[in-house]
VOTI-856460 format. One line per 10 residues: their letters; for each residue x, y, z of C-alpha. Coordinates in nm, 3 decimals, decimal comma. Each point is the difference from the previous one (the first is absolute). Layout:
# VOTI-856460
A> X Y Z; ...
//
This chain:
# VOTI-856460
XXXXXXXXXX> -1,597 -2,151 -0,494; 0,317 -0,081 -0,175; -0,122 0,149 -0,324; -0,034 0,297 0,154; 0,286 0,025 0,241; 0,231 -0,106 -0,309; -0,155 0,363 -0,179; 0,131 0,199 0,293; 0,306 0,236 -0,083; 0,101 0,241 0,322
XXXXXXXXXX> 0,300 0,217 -0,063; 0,152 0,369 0,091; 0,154 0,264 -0,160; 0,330 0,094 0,217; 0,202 0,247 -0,138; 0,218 0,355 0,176; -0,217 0,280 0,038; -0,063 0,209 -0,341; 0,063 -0,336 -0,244; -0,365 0,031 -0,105
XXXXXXXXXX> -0,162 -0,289 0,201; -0,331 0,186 0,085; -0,059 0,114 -0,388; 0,131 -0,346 -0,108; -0,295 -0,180 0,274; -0,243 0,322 -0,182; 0,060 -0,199 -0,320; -0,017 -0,322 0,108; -0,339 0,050 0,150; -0,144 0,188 -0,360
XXXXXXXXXX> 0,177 -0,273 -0,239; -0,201 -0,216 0,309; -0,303 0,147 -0,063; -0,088 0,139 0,390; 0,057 0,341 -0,150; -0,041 0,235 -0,290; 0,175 0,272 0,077; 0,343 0,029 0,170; 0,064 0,247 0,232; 0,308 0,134 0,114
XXXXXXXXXX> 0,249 0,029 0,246; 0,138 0,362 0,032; -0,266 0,130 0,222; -0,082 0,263 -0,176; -0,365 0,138 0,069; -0,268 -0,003 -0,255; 0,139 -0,366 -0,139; -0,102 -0,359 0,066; 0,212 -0,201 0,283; 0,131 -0,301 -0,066
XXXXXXXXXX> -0,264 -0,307 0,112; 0,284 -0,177 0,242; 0,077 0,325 0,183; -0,322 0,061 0,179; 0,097 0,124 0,329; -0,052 0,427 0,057; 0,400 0,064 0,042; 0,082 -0,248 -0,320; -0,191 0,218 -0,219; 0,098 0,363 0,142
XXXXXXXXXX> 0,363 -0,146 0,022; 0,023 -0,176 -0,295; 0,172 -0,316 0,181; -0,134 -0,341 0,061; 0,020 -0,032 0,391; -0,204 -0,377 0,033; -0,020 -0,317 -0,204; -0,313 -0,010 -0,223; -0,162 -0,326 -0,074; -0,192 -0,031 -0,321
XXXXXXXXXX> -0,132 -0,296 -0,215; -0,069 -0,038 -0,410; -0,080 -0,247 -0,257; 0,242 -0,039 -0,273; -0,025 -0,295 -0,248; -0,190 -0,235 0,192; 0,248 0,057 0,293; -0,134 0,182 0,345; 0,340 0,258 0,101; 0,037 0,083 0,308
XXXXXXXXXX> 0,214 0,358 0,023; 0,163 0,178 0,311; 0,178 0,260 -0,020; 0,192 0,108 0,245; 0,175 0,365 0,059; 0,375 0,046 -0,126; 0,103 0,248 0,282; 0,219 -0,168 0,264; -0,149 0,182 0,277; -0,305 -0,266 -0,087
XXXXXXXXXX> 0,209 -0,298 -0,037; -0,127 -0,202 0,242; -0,360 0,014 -0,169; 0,184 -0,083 -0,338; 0,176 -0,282 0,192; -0,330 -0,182 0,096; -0,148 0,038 -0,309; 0,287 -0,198 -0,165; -0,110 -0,285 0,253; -0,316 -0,053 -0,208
XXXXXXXXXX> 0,019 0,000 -0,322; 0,219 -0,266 -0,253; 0,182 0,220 -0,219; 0,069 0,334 -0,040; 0,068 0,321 -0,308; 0,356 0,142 0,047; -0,039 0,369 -0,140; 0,319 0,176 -0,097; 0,023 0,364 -0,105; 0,219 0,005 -0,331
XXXXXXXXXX> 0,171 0,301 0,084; 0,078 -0,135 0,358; 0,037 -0,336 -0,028; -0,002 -0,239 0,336; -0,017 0,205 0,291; 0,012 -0,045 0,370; -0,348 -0,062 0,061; -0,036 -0,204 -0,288; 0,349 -0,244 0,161; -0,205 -0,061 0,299
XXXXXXXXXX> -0,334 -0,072 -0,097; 0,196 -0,267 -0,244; 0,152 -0,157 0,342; -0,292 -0,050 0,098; -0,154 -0,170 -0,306; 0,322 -0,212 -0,005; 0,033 -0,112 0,344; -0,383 -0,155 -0,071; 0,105 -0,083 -0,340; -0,295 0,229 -0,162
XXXXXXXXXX> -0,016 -0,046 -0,392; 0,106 0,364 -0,137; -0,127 0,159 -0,263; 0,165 0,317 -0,162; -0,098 0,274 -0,144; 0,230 0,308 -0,127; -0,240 0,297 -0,006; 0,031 0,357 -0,117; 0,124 -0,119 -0,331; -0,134 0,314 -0,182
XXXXXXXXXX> 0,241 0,203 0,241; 0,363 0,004 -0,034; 0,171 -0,229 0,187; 0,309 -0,312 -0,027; 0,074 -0,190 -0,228; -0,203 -0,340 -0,019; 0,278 -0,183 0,034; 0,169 0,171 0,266; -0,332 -0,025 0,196; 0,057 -0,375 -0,048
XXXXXXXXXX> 0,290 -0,001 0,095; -0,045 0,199 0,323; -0,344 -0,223 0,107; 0,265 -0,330 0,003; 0,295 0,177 0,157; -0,208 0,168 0,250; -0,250 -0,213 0,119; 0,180 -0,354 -0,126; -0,323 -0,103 -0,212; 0,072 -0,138 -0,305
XXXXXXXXXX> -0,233 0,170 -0,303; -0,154 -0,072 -0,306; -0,155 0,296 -0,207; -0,386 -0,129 -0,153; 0,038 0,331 -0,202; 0,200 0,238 -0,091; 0,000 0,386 -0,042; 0,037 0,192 -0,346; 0,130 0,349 0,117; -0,045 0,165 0,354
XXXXXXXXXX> -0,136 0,341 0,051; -0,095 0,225 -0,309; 0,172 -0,291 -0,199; -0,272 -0,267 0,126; -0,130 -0,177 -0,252; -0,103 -0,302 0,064; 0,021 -0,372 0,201; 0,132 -0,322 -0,145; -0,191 -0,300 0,156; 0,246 -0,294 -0,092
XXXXXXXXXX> -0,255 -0,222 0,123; -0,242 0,061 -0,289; 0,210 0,117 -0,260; -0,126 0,347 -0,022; 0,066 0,370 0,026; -0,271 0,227 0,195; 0,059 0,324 -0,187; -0,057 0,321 0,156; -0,128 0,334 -0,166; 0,030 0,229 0,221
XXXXXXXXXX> -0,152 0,294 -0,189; -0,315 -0,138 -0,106; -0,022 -0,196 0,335; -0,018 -0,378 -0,203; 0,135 -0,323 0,098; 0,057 -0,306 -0,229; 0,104 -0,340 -0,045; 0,251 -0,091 -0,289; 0,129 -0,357 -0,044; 0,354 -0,068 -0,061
XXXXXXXXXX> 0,251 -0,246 0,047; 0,266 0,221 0,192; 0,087 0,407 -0,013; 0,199 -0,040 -0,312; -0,295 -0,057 -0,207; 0,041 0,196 -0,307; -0,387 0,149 0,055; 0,074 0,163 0,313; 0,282 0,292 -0,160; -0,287 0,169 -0,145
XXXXXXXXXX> -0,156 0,046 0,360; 0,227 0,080 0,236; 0,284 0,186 -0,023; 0,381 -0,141 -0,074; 0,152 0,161 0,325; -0,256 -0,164 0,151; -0,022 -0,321 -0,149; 0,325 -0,113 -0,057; 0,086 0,039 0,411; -0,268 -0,238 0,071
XXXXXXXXXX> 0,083 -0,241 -0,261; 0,396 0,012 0,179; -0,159 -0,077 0,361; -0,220 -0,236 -0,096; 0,211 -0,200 -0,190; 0,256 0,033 0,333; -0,317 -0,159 0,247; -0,054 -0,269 -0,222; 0,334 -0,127 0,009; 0,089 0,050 0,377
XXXXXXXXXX> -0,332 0,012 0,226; -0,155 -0,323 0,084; -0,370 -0,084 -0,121; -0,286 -0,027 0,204; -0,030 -0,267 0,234; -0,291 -0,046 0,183; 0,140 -0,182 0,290; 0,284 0,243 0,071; -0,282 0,314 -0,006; -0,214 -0,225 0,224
XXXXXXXXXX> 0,260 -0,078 0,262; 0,109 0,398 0,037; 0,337 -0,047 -0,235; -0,081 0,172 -0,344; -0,210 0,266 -0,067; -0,194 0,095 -0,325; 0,082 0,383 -0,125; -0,273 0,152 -0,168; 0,000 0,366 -0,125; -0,220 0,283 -0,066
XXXXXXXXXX> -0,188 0,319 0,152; -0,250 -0,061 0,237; -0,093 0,404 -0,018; -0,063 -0,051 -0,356; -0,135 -0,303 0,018; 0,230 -0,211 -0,205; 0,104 -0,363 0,049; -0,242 -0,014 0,363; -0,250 -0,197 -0,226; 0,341 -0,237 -0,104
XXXXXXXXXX> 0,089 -0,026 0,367; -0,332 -0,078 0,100; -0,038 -0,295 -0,288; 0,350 -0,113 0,062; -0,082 0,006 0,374; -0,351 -0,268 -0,011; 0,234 -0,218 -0,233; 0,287 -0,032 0,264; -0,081 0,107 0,365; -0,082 -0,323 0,225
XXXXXXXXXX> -0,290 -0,036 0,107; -0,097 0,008 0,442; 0,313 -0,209 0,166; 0,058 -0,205 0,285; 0,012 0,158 0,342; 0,233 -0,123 0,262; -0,145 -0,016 0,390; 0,234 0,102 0,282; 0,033 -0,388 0,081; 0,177 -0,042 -0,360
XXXXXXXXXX> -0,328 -0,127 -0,131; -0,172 0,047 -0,365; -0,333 0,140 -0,088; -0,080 -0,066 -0,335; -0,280 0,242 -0,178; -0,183 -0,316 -0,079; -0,054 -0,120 0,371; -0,314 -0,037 0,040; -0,060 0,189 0,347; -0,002 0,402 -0,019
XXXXXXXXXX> 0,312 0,175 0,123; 0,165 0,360 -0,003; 0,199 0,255 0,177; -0,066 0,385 0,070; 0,315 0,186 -0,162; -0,201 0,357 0,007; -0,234 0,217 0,217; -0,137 0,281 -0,096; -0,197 0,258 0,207; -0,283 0,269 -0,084
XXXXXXXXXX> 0,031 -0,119 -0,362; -0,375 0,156 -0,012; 0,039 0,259 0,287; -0,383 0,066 0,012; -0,032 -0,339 0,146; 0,343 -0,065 0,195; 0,054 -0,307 -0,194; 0,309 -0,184 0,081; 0,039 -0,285 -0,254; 0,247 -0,324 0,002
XXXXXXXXXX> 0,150 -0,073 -0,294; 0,100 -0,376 -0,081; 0,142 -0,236 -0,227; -0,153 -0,319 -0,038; 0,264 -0,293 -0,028; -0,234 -0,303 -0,011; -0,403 -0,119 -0,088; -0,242 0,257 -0,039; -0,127 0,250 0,121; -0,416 0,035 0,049
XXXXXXXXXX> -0,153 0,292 0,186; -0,110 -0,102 0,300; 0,213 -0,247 0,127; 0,154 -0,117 0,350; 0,344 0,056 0,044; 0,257 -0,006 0,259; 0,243 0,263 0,067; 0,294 -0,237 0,092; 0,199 0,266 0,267; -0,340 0,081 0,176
XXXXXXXXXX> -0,158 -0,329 -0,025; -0,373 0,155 -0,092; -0,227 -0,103 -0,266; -0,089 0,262 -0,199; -0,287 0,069 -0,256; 0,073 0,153 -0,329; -0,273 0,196 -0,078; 0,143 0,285 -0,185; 0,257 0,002 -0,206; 0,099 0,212 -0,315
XXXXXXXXXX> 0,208 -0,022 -0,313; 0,187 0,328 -0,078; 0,004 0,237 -0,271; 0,242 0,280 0,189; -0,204 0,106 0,246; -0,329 -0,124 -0,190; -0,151 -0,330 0,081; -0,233 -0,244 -0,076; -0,135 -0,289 0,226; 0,180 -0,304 -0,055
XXXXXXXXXX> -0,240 -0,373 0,048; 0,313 -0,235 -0,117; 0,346 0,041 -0,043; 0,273 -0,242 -0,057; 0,393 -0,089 0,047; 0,159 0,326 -0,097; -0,190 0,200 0,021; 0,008 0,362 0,235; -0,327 0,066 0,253; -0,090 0,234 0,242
XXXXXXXXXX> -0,185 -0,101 0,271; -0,230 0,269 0,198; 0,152 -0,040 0,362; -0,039 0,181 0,331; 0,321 -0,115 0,158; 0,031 -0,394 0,016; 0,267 -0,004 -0,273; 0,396 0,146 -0,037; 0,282 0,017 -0,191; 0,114 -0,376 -0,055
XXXXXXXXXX> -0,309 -0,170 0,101; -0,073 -0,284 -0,152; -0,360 -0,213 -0,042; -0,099 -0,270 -0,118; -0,319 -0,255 -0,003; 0,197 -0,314 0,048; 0,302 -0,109 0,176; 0,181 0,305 0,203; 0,229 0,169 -0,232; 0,302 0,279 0,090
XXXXXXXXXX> 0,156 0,124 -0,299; 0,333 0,177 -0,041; 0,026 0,299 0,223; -0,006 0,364 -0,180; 0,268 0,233 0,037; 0,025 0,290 0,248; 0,196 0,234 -0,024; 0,202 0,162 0,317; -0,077 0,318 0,037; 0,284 0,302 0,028
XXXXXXXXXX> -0,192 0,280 0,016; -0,279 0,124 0,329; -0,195 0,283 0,109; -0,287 0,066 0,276; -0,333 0,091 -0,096; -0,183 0,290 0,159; -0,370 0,058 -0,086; -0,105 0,368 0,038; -0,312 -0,052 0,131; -0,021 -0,197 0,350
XXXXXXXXXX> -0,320 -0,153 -0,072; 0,095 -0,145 -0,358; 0,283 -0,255 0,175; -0,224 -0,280 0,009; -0,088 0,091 -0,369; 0,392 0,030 -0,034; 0,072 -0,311 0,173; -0,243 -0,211 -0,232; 0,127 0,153 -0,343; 0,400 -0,099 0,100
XXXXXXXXXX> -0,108 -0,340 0,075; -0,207 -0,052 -0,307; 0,302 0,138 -0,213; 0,232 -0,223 0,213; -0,218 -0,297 -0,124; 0,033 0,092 -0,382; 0,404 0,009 0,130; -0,010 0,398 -0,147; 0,197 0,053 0,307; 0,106 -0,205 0,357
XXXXXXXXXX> -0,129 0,089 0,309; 0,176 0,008 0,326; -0,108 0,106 0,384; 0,142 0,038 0,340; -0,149 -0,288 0,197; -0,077 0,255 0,298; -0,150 0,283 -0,245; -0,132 -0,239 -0,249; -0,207 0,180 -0,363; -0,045 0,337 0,200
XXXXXXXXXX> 0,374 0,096 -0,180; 0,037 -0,266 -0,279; 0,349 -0,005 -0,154; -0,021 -0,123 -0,373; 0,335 -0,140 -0,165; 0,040 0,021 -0,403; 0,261 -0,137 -0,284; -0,046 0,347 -0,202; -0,033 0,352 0,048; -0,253 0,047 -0,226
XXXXXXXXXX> -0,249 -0,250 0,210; -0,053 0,247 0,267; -0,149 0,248 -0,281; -0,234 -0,265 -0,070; -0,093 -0,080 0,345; -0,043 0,357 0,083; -0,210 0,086 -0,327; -0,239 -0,347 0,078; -0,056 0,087 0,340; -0,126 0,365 -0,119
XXXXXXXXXX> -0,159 -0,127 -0,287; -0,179 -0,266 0,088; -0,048 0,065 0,381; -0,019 0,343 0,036; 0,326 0,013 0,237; 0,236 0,317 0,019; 0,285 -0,200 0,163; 0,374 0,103 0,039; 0,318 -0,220 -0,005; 0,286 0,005 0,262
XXXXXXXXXX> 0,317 -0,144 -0,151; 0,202 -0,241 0,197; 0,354 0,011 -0,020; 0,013 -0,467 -0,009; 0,080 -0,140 -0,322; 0,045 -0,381 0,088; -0,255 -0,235 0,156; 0,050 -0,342 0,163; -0,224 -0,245 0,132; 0,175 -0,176 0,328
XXXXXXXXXX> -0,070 -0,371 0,041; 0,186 -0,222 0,197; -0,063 -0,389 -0,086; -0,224 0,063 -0,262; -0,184 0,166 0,158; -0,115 0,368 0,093; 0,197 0,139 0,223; -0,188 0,276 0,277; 0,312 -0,008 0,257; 0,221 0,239 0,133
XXXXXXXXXX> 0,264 0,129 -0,317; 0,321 0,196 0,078; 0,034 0,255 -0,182; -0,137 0,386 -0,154; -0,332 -0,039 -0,229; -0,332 0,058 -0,012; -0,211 -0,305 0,071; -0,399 -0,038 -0,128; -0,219 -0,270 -0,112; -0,054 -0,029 -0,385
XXXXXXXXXX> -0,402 -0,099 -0,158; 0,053 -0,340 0,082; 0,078 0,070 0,393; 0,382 -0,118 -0,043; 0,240 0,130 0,182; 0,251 0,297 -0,261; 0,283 0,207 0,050; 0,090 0,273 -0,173; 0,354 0,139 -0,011; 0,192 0,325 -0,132
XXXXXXXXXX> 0,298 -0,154 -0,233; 0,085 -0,342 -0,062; 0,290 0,084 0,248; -0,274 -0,015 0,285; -0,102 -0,338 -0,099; 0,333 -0,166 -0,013; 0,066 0,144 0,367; -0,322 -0,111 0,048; 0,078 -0,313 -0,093; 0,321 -0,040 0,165
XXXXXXXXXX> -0,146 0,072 0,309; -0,260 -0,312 -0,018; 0,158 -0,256 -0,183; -0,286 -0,249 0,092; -0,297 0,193 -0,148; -0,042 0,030 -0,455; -0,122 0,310 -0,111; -0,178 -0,095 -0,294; -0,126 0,144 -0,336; -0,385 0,020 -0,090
XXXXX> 0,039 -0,240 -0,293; -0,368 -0,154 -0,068; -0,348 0,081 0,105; 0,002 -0,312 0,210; 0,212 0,009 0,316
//
């Protein structure tokens, strides 16, 4: 078991929307062997989609709305890859991703640079102290200067770097990658479509004139000869406790340097880590009792068969099919029967699994967002972030008779946390009022419900933008409030208000200084 848990490597690709992250997973998977073909990611008809973005809307959108979980082999070494969507509208599904896996590929667009998405996805890794990998991408494009891209990475996001390679040209001046590493020079020929290796001691090597041109050259000679001298080496315990980050450079499009990243990658990235329990404990992946937490559901993955699937990571032991475990929030023993590893939306039964490692489990409703289960002692691991919502709307169905059909697809897209689902406590799922972070969510929940339910439903807008949860001693609170809001019940049968402005709330608040109107911070409340 520790063998095998010690040849687990789970990590996502987090990046702002556009960086490449979908083509860069595409080529991941084919240097992986999964696929041989990549697809693509424009939407145009008559080509292949890209593997991870398997849902109807991804591939007539050309966006990746859900994380996709899919496993390779690679040198002996079993990786584990999510990726998760760059749009922020979905950043709550990126968010709980990020809870799962032990390091994580930093895209950056050369042209761009770090943008906003990209500065908070990094909070995130850095507040859990995630390992970070990173990769400049659209080398073959113009873009900024290497160094300035350096440069900007530590001033923006206050990571130190070290670059493993280093770019000869940009754009039509590409012409090839230094690995300092190894000593060598990938050379690239564009016109005849060839790729090869040339030792060398360093760019000023006498052979390489002949080869690539002098305003091309010399440049890269200057700025390399500048990052030796000032940028630190690398330091495996600084990239393993979040504070420097390996810079690695290339064209995922045109396939250069992913098959670098990728060995560089099973050479550094730690294998599964501890997990800490809400009780401050530590789960090691070589306790011998099974353990894991849901961090993902997914509904009508195979609509034919209105699957709804559970997707965990397992922290501890292993994993056989069949097995008694106990949901710790419910208390029940469960069996696990069916459960899948994941191509995309392809899958494959799955009889053993280990630390690590990413299942999904075949469920009809006994698990959520943040459960966690285990085969020995009862185990609560950190809570998962959730995100307020600041956006809601009222759901009509067209047809009367379809609201119990309507009713049934909300909650199951609730579950997967695609949306959040409030009621009146008098009127209760006959007018459900759904809450989102983004704009763009409602799209999707109004294209799933038609899609994959057969519902023609319209959305009333409501004019709240702020939601609090009242409690009063800890606890939730289902008095009398002063003040003007609209008061329902969220999934979990709390007690919510939702206000206006955040003017409303601080009169709110003034007028019942003995109550907290909390955030929605966790899955577990």
């Amino acid at each position: 078991m520790k063998n095998d848990s010690s040849r687990r490597r789970t990590f996502a690709i987090i990046s702002h929307p556009d960086a490449g992250k979908t083509t860069m997973t595409e080529k991941l998977l084919f240097h992986g062997g999964v696929i041989h073909q990549t697809g693509t990611v424009d939407g145009k008809p008559g080509q292949r989609a890209a593997q991870s973005d398997w849902m109807t809307m991804e591939r007539e959108r050309g966006i990746s709305i859900t994380s996709s979980v899919m496993q390779f082999e690679y040198k002996d070494l079993r990786v584990n890859l999510l990726d998760t969507p760059g749009h922020k509208d979905f950043s709550e599904d990126t968010y709980r991703t990020l809870v799962a896996v032990d390091s994580a590929l930093m895209l950056i667009d050369a042209a761009k640079g770090v943008e906003e998405r990209t500065k908070k996805l990094y909070e995130v890794c850095r507040y859990r102290n995630i390992p970070i990998f990173t990769f400049v991408n659209k080398m073959d494009r113009e873009g900024k200067p290497p160094l300035e891209l350096l440069d900007e990475i530590e001033t923006t996001l206050k990571m130190s770097c070290t670059p493993m390679m280093w770019p000869i040209g940009s754009g039509d001046r590409f012409r090839g990658i230094y690995h300092r590493l190894r000593k060598e020079l990938l050379l690239l020929n564009w016109r005849e479509r060839q790729f090869e290796w040339i030792s060398t001691d360093n760019l000023g090597d006498p052979k390489l004139e002949s080869l690539i041109p002098k305003e091309v050259l010399d440049p890269a000679i200057e700025e390399m000869t500048l990052v030796e001298e000032a940028l630190p080496p690398m330091d495996t315990t600084q990239f393993l406790e979040g504070k420097l980050s390996p810079v690695l450079f290339g064209s995922a499009k045109q396939d250069v340097g992913v098959d670098l990243f990728l060995d560089f990658f099973t050479q550094y990235a730690p294998p599964p880590l501890p997990r800490t329990t809400v009780d401050g404990k530590t789960v090691q992946p070589t306790d011998p009792y099974f353990s894991a937490f849901v961090f993902k559901i997914q509904a009508n993955m195979d609509p034919k068969h209105r699957d709804r699937v559970a997707f965990a990571r397992i922290c501890s032991g292993q994993f056989e099919r069949g097995m008694k475990v106990k949901n710790v929030r419910s208390g029940r023993i469960l069996r696990l029967n069916y459960s899948n590893q994941f191509l995309a939306q392809e899958r494959q039964t799955v009889d053993e699994a280990f630390a690590g490692d990413v299942i999904g489990i075949n469920d009809t409703g006994n698990f959520l967002i943040g459960d966690s289960f285990t085969s020995g002692p009862d185990i609560q691991f950190e809570p998962i972030p959730q995100f307020n919502p600041e956006l809601f709307t009222k759901i009509y169905v067209s047809d009367a008779m379809k609201r119990k059909q309507l009713q049934k697809g909300v909650k199951q897209l609730t579950e997967e946390g695609t949306i959040q689902l409030f009621v009146d406590p008098y009127i209760g799922l006959q007018e459900p009022v759904v809450g989102a972070v983004g704009e763009l969510q409602f799209e999707v929940l109004l294209h799933r419900l038609k899609d994959e339910y057969g519902l023609d439903v319209r959305l009333e807008r409501l004019s709240y933008s702020v939601a609090r949860w009242p409690r009063k001693n800890g606890k939730s609170y289902m008095g009398d409030l002063k003040g003007s809001f609209l008061r329902l019940l969220d999934g979990q049968g709390a007690p919510v208000i939702l206000l206006n402005k955040e003017w409303d709330l601080n009169w709110v608040q003034k007028e019942n200084p003995e109550i907290e109107f909390g955030t929605l911070i966790s899955t577990q409340r």
